[in-house]
C-alpha positions in Angstrom: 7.1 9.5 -4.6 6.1 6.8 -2.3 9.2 5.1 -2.5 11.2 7.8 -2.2 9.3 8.6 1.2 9.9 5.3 2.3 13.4 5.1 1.6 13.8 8.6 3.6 12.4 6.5 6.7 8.7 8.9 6.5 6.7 6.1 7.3 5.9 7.8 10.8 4.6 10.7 9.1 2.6 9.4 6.2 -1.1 8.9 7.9 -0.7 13.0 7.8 0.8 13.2 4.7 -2.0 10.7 3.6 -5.1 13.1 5.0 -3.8 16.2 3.5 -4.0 14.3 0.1 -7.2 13.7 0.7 -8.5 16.7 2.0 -6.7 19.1 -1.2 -8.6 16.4 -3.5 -5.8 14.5 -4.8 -7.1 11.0 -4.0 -5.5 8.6 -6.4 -2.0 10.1 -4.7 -3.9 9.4 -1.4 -4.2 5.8 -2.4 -0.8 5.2 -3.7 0.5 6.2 -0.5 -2.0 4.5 1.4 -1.0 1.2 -0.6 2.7 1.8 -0.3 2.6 2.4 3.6 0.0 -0.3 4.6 -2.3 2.0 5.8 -5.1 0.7 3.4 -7.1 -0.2 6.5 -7.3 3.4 7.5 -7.6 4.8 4.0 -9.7 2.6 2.4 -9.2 2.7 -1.8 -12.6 2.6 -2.8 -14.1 5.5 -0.8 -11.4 7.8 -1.8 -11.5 6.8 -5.7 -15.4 7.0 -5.7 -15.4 11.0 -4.5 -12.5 11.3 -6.8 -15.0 10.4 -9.3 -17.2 12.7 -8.0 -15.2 15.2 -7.3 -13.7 15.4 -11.1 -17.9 15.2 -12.3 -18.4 17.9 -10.1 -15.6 20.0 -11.2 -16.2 19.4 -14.4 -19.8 20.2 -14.6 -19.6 23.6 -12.6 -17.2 25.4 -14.7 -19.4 27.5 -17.4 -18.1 28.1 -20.9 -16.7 24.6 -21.4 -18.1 22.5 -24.5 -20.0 19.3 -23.8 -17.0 17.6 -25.6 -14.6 18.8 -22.9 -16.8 18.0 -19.9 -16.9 14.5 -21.5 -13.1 14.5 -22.3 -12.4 15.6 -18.4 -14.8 12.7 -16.9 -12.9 10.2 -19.5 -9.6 11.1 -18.0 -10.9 10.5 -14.5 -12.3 7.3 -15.2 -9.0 6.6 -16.9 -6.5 7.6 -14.0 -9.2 5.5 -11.5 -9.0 2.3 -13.8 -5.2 2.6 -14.0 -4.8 2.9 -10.0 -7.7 -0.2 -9.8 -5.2 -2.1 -12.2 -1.8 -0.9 -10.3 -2.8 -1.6 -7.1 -5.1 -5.0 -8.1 -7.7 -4.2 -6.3 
């Protein structure tokens, strides 16, 4: 998506675009845009994948009548879509 953005010539528009990502809790798209737009220095990476971590524990965590198995299964795929946005983006 990104790239498509770019291509449309939304470059002036992503900081927005970038925040509102952030704020709905969707912070790996919040750093691929951030990456893809140069606006790393305003939207640092690590910040926003760190309370994505915490935000998936959290979430996780609160929601009763889950198994410990699929609180554990959720955290995993956090750690796993963090990882994979560490390795994309080399940082």
């Amino acid at each position: 998506t990104p790239e498509l953005c770019l291509s449309l010539g939304l470059a002036a528009k992503m900081p927005g675009i970038v925040e509102i990502l952030v704020s709905s809790g969707k912070q790996i798209e919040a750093v691929n845009f951030s990456h893809a737009f140069g606006l790393v220095d305003k939207f640092p990476p690590v910040p926003l994948l760190k309370a994505y971590l915490k935000d998936a524990k959290k979430t996780s965590q609160g929601k009763s009548g889950i198994s410990q198995n699929e609180v554990i299964a959720k955290e995993l795929s956090a750690l796993r879509a963090v990882i994979k946005c560490i390795e994309e983006h080399k940082l």
